[in-house]
N, C-alpha and C positions, 0 to 999 in steps of 0.2 A: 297636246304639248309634249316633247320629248324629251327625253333626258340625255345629254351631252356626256355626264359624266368620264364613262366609257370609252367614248370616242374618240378617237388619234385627234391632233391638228393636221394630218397631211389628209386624212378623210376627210375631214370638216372644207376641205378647201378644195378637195377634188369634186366632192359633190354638188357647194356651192359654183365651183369655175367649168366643170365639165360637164355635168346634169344640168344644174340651173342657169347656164348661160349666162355667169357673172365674169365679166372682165377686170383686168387690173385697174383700171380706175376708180369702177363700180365699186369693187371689194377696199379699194383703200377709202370712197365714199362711207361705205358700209363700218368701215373699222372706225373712223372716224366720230359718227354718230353714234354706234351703239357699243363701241370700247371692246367689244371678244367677240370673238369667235363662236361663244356657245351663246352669245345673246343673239348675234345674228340669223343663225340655225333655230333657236326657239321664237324669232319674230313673227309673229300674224302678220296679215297684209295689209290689216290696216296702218301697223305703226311702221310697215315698210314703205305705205304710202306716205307718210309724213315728210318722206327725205324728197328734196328737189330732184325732178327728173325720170322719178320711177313712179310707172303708171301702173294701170291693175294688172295687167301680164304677166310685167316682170317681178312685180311682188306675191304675187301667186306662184310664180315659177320659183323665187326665191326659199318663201314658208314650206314648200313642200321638198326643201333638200336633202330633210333631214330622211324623208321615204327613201335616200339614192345613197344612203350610208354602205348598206352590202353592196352595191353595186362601185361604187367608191372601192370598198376594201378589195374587191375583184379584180378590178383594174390595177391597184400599187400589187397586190397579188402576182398579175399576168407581169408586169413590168417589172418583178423581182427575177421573174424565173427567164427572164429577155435580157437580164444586167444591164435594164436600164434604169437610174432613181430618179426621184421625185424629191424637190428640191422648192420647202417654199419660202416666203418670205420672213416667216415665223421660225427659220431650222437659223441656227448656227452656223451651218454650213453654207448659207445663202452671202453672194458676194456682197458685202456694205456700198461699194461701189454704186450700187445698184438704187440703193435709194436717194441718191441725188435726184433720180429722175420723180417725176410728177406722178409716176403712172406705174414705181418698179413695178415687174411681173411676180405676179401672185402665184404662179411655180413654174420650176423650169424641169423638163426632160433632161437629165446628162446619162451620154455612155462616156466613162472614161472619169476626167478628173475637171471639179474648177480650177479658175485660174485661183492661184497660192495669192489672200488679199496683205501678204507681209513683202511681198516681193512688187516690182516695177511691170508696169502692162504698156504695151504701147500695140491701138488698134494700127496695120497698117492695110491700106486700100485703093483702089483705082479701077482704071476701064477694063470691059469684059473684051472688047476687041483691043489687046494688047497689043501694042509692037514689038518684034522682038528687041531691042533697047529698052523699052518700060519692062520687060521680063527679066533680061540682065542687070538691070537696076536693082529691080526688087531685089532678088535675090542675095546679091550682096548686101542692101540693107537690111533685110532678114537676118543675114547670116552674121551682117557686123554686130547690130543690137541683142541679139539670141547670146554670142559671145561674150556681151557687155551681162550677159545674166538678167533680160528682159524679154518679159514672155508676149508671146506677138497673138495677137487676135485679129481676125479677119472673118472674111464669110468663104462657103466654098463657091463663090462662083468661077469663071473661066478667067483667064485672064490673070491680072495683077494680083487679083485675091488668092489662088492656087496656087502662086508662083510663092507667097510672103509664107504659105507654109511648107512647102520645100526650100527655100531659103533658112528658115528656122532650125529644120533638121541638118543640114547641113553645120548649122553654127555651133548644133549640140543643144539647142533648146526646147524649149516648151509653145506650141502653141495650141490654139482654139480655136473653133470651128460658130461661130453663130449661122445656125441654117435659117434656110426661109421654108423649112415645107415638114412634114413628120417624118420619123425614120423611117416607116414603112415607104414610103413616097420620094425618096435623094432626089436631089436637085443641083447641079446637073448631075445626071447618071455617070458622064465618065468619070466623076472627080471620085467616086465610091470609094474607091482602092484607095486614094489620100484620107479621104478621110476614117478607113477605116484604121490605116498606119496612126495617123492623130492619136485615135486613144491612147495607143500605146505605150505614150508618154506626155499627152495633153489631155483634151475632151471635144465633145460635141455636142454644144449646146441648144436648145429647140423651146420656144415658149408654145410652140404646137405640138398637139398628141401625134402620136404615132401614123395615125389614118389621114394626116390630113395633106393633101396634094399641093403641088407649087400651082400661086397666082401673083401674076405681072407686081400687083400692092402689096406681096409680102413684105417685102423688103424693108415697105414703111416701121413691119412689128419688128426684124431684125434688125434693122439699124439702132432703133434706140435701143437695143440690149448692148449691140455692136458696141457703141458709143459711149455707152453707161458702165459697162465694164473694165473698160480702158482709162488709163489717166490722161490720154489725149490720143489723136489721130493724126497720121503719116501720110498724104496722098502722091504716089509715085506717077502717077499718067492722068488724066483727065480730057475729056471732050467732051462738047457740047450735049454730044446723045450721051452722056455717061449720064443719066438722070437717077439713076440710086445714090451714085456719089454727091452726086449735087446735093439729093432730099439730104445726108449724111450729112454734109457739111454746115448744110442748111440746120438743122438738128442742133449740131455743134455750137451753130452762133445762138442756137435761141436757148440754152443751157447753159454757156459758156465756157463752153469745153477748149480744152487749148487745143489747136489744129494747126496743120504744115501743109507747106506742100516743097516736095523736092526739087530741086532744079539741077540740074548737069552742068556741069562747070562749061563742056565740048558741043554738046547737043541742047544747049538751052532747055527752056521748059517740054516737056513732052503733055504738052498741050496746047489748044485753039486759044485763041486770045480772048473771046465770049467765055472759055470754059473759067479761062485763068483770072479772068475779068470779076468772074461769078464766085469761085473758089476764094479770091481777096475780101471782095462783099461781104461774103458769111462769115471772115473773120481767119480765113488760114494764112497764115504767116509763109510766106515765099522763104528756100532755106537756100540757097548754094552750093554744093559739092558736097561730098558723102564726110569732110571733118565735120560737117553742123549737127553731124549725128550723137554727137558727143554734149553739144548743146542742148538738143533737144533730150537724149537720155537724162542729163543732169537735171530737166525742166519737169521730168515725172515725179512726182510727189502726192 
């Protein structure tokens, strides 16, 4: 048995979530049951079997965290001297936002800054094959709400998502980057150069370590940060193969997260009627012309 005393809570949690292959559900199972952090870390296997759902494995892999302490402290180590933190659910610094969800994440990667939790967030999102109309859209709404002193969160993919954080700098604001891949690993590569501007005066947020590469279902782990961080969701373009947005929106209705979607006063919706069909279902609120922006800001709380 070990003695915790000593031990950080960011090691306690890096060696639980990165050594012993404990996830944020897991770990909120885990806190749940055994109240801290240093009772989790001194568990046997046997009292880790007791909990619903952990077999001999993962409870073996669990009791033995406390062996991957140094190697824990190595890692916030290497990641100090990369200016990247570590950020968990237990810091002050972790957005409150965040635990509405079922599952917040047990720590996050940031290069740069979170979003300020005194200030207005609004995620804003859409398809990776943008039109140019859904990009000139964005952007002005970007640029209007940034102005309004509302900081814009998105993901860096192509498309709509890229466009809502060059819309943002233009307005003179803040935004935020939720990736889907590790920093060693960008996703998409050309967006690098945005999102290395990002920090600058935002961040880039990763519930993935450094090493870990883009796959097609990331998106599922990015979105509900996506989602969970934001006081609601903006959807500027939409189609049917937009299937991240969807999973999003999807997300949105089963949380009850407040969600939009834009419409053009000239161009109507910049979406298939499946898509816009699908987007109302989950619960996004159809908006009208770019004064609804003023609605929807005043609706952040």
């Amino acid at each position: 048995m070990i003695s915790s005393a000593n031990i950080s809570t960011t090691a306690q949690v890096v060696a639980l979530c990165r050594y012993a292959g404990v996830n944020a559900r897991l770990l909120h199972a885990l806190m749940q049951h055994f109240g801290s952090l240093d009772r989790i870390i001194r568990a046997d296997s046997g009292k880790l079997m007791a909990i619903d759902g952990i077999d001999a494995d993962t409870a073996n892999k669990i009791s033995d965290a406390g062996k991957h302490i140094d190697d824990a402290n190595a890692h916030m180590a290497e990641m100090a001297t990369r200016e990247i933190r570590l950020v968990t659910r237990f810091d002050d610094a972790y957005p409150r936002l965040l635990f509405e969800l079922n599952d917040p994440p047990a720590m996050l990667y940031i290069r740069g800054d979170l979003p300020d939790s005194h200030s207005k967030s609004l995620a804003i999102v859409g398809a990776d094959d943008a039109t140019t109309p859904g990009i000139e859209l964005t952007v002005k709404v970007a640029t209007k709400v940034a102005q309004d002193g509302v900081q814009v969160i998105s993901s860096l993919n192509r498309g709509i998502d890229i466009s809502t954080h060059l819309g943002s700098k233009t307005g003179g604001g803040r935004s935020f980057a939720i990736t889907e891949s590790g920093f060693d690993n960008p996703y998409p590569k050309e967006n690098t150069a945005v999102a290395v501007d990002i920090t600058t005066n935002g961040g880039i947020i990763s519930e993935f370590g450094p090493e870990e590469t883009y796959h097609k279902n990331n998106h599922r782990v990015a979105n509900r940060i996506l989602v969970g961080a934001a006081q609601a969701v903006l959807v500027t373009e939409l189609y049917s193969d937009s299937a991240r947005v969807l999973d999003l929106l999807a997300f949105c209705g089963e949380i009850g997260k407040l969600s939009f979607i834009l419409i053009d006063p000239n161009l109507g919706a910049l979406a298939d009627q499946n898509a816009l069909n699908l987007a109302v279902k989950h619960g996004a609120i159809p908006m009208v012309g770019l004064d609804k922006l003023d609605d929807i800001v005043a609706a952040l709380v």
